[in-house]
ZAMARGU-4260 file (C-alpha; in steps of 0.2 Angstrom, whole numbers, plus 5000, padded with zeros to 4 digits):
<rodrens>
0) 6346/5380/5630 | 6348/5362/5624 | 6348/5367/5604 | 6359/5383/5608 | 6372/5367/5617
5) 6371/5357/5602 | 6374/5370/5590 | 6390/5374/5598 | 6394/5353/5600 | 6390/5351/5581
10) 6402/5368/5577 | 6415/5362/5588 | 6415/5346/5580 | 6417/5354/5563 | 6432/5365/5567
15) 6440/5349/5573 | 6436/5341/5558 | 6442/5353/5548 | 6458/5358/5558 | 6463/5340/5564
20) 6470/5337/5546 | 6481/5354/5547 | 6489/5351/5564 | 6489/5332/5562 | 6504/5339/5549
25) 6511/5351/5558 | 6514/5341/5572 | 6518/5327/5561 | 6533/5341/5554 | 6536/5347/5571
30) 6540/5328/5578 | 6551/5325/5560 | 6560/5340/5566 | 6563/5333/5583 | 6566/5318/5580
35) 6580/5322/5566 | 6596/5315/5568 | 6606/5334/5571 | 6619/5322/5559 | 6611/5323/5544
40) 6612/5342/5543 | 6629/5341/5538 | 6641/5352/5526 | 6641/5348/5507 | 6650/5332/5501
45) 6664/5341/5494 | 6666/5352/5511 | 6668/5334/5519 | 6680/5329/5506 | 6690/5340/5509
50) 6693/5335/5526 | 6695/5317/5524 | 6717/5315/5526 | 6718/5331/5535 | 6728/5325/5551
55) 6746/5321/5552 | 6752/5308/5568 | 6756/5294/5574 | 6752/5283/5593 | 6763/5291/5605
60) 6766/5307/5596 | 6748/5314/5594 | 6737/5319/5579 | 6737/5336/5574 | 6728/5349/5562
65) 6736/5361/5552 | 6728/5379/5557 | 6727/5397/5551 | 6729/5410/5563 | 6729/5430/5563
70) 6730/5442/5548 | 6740/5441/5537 | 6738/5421/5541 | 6751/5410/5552 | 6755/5392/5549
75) 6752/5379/5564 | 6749/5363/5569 | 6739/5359/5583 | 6736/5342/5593 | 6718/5336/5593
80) 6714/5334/5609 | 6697/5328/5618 | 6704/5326/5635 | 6705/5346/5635 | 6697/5362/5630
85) 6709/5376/5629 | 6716/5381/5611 | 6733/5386/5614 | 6747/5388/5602 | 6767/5393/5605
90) 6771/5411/5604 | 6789/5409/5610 | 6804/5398/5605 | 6807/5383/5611 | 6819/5368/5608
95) 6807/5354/5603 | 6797/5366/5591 | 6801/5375/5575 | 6791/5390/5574 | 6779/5398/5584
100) 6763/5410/5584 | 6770/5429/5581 | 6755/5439/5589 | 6763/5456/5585 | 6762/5453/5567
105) 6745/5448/5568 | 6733/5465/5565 | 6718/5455/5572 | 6724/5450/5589 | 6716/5457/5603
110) 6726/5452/5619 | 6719/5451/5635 | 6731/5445/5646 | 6720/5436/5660 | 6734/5420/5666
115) 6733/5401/5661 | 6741/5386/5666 | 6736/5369/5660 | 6742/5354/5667 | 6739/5336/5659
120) 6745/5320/5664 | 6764/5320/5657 | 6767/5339/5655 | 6759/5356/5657 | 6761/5373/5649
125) 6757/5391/5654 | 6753/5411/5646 | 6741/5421/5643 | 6723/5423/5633 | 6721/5432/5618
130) 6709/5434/5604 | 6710/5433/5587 | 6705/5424/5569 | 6708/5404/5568 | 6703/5393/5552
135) 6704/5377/5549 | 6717/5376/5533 | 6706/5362/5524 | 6691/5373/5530 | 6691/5391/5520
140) 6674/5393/5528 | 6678/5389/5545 | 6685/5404/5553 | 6679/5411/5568 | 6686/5423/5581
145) 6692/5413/5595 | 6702/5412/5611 | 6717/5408/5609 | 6732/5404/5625 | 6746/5411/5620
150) 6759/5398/5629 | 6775/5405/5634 | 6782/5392/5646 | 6781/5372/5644 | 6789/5359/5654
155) 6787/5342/5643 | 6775/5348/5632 | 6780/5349/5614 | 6787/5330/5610 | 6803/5332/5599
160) 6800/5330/5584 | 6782/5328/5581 | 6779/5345/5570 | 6765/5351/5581 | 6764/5369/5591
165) 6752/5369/5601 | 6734/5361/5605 | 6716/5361/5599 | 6704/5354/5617 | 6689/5349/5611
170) 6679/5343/5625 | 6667/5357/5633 | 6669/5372/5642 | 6668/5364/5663 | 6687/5360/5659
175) 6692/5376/5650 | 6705/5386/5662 | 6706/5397/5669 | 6687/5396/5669 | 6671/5389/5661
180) 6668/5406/5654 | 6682/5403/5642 | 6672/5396/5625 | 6682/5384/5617 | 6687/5384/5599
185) 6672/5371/5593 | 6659/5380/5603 | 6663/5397/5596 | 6661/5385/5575 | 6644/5380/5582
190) 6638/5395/5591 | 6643/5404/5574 | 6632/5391/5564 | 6645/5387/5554 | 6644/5368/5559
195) 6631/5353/5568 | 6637/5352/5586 | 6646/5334/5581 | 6663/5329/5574 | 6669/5311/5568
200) 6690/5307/5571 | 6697/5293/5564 | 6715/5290/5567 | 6727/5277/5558 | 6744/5279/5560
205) 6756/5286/5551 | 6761/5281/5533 | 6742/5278/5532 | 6734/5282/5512 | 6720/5293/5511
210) 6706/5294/5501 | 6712/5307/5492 | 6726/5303/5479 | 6745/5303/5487 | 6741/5311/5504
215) 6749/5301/5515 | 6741/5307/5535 | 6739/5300/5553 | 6720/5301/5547 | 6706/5313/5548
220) 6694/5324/5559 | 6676/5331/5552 | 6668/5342/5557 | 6648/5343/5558 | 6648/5328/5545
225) 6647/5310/5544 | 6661/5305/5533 | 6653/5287/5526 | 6671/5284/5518 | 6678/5283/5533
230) 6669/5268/5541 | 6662/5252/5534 | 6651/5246/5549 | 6634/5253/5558 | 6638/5266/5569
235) 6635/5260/5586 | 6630/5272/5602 | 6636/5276/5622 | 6627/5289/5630 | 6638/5303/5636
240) 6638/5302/5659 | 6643/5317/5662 | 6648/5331/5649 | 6664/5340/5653 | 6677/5327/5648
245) 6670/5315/5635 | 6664/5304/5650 | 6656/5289/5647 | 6653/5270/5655 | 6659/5255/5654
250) 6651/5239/5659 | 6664/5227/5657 | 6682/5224/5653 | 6688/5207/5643 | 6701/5196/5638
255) 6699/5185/5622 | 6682/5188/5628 | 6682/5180/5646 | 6674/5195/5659 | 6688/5201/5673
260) 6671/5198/5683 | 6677/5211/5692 | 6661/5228/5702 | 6659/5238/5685 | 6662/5251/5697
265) 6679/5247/5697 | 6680/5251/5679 | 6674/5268/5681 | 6685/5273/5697 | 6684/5289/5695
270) 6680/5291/5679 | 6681/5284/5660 | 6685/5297/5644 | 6685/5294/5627 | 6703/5305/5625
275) 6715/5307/5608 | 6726/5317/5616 | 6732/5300/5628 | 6741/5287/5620 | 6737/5271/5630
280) 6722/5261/5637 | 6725/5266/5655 | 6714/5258/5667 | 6712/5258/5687 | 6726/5251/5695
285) 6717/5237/5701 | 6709/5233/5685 | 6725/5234/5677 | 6732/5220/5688 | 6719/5208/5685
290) 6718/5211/5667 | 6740/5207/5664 | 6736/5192/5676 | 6723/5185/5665 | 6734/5190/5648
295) 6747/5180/5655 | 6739/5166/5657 | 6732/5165/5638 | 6750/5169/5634 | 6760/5149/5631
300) 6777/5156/5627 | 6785/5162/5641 | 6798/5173/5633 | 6784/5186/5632 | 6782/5187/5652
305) 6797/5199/5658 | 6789/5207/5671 | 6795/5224/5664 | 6786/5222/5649 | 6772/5221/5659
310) 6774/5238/5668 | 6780/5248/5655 | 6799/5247/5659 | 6805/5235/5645 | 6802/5234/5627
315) 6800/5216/5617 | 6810/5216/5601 | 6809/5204/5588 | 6815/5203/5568 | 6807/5215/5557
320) 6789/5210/5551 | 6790/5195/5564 | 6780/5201/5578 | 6772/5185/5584 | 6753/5197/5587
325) 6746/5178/5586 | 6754/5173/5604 | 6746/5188/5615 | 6727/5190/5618 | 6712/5202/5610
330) 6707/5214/5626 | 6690/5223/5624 | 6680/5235/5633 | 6661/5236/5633 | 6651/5249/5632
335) 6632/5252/5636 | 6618/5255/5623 | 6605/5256/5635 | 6597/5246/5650 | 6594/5231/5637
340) 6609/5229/5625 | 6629/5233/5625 | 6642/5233/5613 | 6661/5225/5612 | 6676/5237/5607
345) 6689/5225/5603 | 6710/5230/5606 | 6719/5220/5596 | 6740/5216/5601 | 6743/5225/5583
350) 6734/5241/5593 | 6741/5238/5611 | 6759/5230/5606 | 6766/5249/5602 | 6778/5251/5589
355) 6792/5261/5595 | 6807/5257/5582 | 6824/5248/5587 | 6832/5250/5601 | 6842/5235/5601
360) 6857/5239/5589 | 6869/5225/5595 | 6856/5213/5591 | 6847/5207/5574 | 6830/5213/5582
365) 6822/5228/5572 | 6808/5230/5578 | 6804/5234/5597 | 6788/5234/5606 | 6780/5243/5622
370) 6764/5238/5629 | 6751/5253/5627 | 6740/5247/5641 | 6745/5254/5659 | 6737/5256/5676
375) 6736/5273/5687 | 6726/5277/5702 | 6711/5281/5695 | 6701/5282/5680 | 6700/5272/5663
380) 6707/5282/5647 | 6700/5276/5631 | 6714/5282/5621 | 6720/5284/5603 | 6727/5264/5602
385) 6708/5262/5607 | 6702/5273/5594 | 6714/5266/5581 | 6704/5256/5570 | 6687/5264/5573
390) 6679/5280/5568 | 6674/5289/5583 | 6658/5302/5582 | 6658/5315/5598 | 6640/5320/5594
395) 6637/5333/5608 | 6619/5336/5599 | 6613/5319/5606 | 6624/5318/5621 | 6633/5300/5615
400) 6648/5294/5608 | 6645/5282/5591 | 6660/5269/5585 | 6661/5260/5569 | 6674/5250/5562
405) 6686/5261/5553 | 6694/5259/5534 | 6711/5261/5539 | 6724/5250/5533 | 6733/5234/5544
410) 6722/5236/5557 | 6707/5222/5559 | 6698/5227/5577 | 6679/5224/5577 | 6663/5230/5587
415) 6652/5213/5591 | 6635/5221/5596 | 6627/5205/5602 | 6635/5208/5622 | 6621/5199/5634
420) 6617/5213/5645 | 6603/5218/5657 | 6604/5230/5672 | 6605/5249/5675 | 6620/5253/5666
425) 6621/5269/5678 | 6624/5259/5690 | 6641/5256/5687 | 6647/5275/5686 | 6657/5282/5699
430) 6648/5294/5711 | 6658/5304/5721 | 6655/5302/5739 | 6643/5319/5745 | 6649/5331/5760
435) 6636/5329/5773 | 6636/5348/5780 | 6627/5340/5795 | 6640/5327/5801 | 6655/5339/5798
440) 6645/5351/5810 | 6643/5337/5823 | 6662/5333/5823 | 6666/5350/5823 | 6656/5353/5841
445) 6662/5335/5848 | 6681/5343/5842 | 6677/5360/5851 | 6669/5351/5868 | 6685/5341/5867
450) 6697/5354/5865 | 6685/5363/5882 | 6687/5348/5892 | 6707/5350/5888 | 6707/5367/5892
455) 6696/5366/5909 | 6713/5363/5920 | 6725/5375/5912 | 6708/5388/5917 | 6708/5381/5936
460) 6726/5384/5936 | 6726/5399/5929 | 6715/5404/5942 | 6722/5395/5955 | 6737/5408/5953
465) 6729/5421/5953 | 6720/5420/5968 | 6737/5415/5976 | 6743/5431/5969 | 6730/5443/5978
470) 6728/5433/5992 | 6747/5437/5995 | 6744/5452/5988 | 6732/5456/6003 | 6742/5450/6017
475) 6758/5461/6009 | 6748/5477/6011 | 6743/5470/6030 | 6759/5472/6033 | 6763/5486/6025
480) 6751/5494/6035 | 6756/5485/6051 | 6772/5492/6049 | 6765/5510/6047 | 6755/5510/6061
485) 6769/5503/6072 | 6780/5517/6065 | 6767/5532/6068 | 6763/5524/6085 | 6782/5527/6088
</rodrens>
């Protein structure tokens, strides 16, 4: 028994010997595989060249993408939009547009007619889903059959003179409308596995100069590529909170680098998104309040405190090339890496001071300002004068959002990863408060012993009456019958 045990031991031993080698490597492969940055499967160089230059845009107008739709093929531009997930496009006139999606000369579309209305924070549209063929024009091998919402009515939608026709929502399905059953436009690219489930934006600005040779564009959008061309720092990383909008977290809010010291809940009331489709840094309104107290008082020249500047009202106007950026403050927000380290997005005043032209024409002012930061009620919107001077990576493989300091021209922001931190970052999301199905029951039966206890006389009256009633009922018939006793008696 004992020779037959070592026997097996000693051929045991051997096979592990001789296998360890073989599934040392495979798992070694396996792990490789794991382990590998989804980034790095990207499309060929020149694929990526192609994209670099390919949006057109500037702040407060939106970034958009020319598109392909339908066969024979119709011209478009759509917004770029993280904040959304619909794809929709024109298919009627409108005064602000110049063309519009023709779906009956398209021998592809499939209509099938379910209604959609999509509001956004300025602005809504509304019409109906459809199928058909959309390709990104820089993109020959990008086309996929995808939904498409045909809009046929829009109340402050199109903006007037910003050559786009509709909009490309790139976030994820949860926010789709009608449903989450409808795939957006990105999901249907990587579902097809035409592309990595990641895509880099950078925006500049109009008048900004390409890579590629005489292109003038707003900037660029990638998709399933790094575009190194497009960024000159490291690529630093936020996880993703919650994936619907890109929602993500922020720690702390700054000014020339002094903390609000405010809850970091606060900064995330309800929620913070990493949007392109939203011009300004919008932050809670109390946020928002202490942040213009504290620019004010890092401001000396007190020319630059009108009140309506400050709320979005008034415009500052000074001569042309003369903007005194010097005199107002760096704002920054920072965002988590992990438990153990953070990382500061700086807005400079040449990314919140918002050019808006001249509107001062008795005046030798040329050139006017708005301030691109505002308050709201809730939630923070990291939007495109955020992202303005940074590339910005959605990489949905990973669940984070990376920044690095973009190429762009007259821009200077900067990412200081060296931010002190130490806590649960998670800690400062926003959690909605949960409906407690016990305590609503328990109000509910303390409401219906209350509305008993008021009904309780009103049921004693009632009652009250009714006895009244028969008991004068009885004596009627008493004498009723009195009477025709005393008759028959007669």
């Amino acid at each position: 028994m004992e020779l037959k045990f070592v026997k097996i031991f000693s051929g045991l031993l051997v096979l592990n010997l001789v296998l360890s080698p073989v599934l040392g490597n495979l798992y070694k492969r396996e792990s490789e595989h794991a382990a590998r940055d989804p980034r790095e499967i990207g499309q060929p160089v020149g694929e990526v060249d192609h994209q670099i230059g390919n949006l057109r845009g500037q702040t407060g107008e939106g970034y958009s993408l020319k598109v392909l739709i339908g066969t024979p093929p119709q011209e478009l531009n759509v917004l770029i939009d993280t904040g959304s997930s619909n794809f929709a496009v024109a298919c009627s006139q409108n005064d602000n547009i110049d063309t519009y999606f023709r779906k009956d000369k398209s021998s592809t579309y499939v209509e099938v007619g379910t209604a959609v209305n999509v509001p956004y924070t300025v602005g809504s549209w509304s019409g109906t889903l459809g199928r058909d063929n959309v390709t990104i024009a820089t993109m020959p091998g990008s086309m996929v059959e995808a939904n498409i919402a045909c809009i046929n009515e829009a109340e402050n939608f199109y903006i007037n003179g910003s050559n786009w026709q509709g909009i490309l929502g790139l976030a994820y399905t949860d926010i789709a409308r009608p449903d989450s059953s409808i795939e957006p436009y990105f999901d249907s690219l990587v579902k097809d596995g035409k592309f990595p489930n990641f895509f880099g934006v950078q925006l500049c600005g109009l008048g900004y100069i390409s890579p590629n040779p005489d292109k003038m564009t707003g900037g660029s959008i990638v998709f399933g590529s790094l575009a190194h061309s497009l960024y000159h720092s490291e690529l630093y990383a936020t996880p993703l909170y919650k994936e619907w909008f890109y929602e993500v977290i922020l720690v702390d809010v700054e000014v020339n680098g002094q903390s609000l010291a405010m809850d970091c809940k606060e900064y995330n009331f309800e929620k913070t998104i990493v949007d392109t489709g939203t011009t300004n840094l919008r932050l809670p309104r109390r946020v928002f309040t202490k942040l213009v107290h504290m620019m004010k008082q890092q401001i000396t020249n007190s020319e630059w405190l009108h009140e309506g500047f400050w709320t979005g009202i008034e415009n500052l106007c000074w001569r042309e090339g003369q903007a005194p950026y010097g005199d107002f403050p760096d704002v920054s927000v920072v965002l988590p890496i992990n438990n153990t380290a953070a990382f500061r997005i700086m807005v400079t005043p040449q990314q919140y001071l918002r050019w808006v032209g001249d509107d001062n024409d008795d005046k030798p002012e040329n050139d006017c300002f708005k301030l691109a930061i505002s308050g709201m009620e809730t939630a923070s919107v990291l939007g495109a004068i955020v992202m303005e001077g940074y590339y910005v990576v959605f990489d949905r493989a990973r669940k984070q959002v990376m920044f690095a300091e973009s190429t762009c021209d007259g821009l200077k922001p900067s990412i200081n990863a060296s931010i002190p931190y130490s806590g649960n970052f998670m800690d400062c999301a926003y959690k909605k408060p949960k409906n407690h199905d016990r305590t609503l029951t328990i109000v509910g039966y303390v409401m219906a012993g209350i509305c008993g206890i008021c009904v309780l006389p009103l049921i004693f009256l009632i009652a009250q009456w009714q006895c009244r009633r028969l008991r004068c009922g009885r004596k009627l018939l008493r004498q009723n019958s009195d009477s025709n006793d005393l008759m028959n008696t007669s």
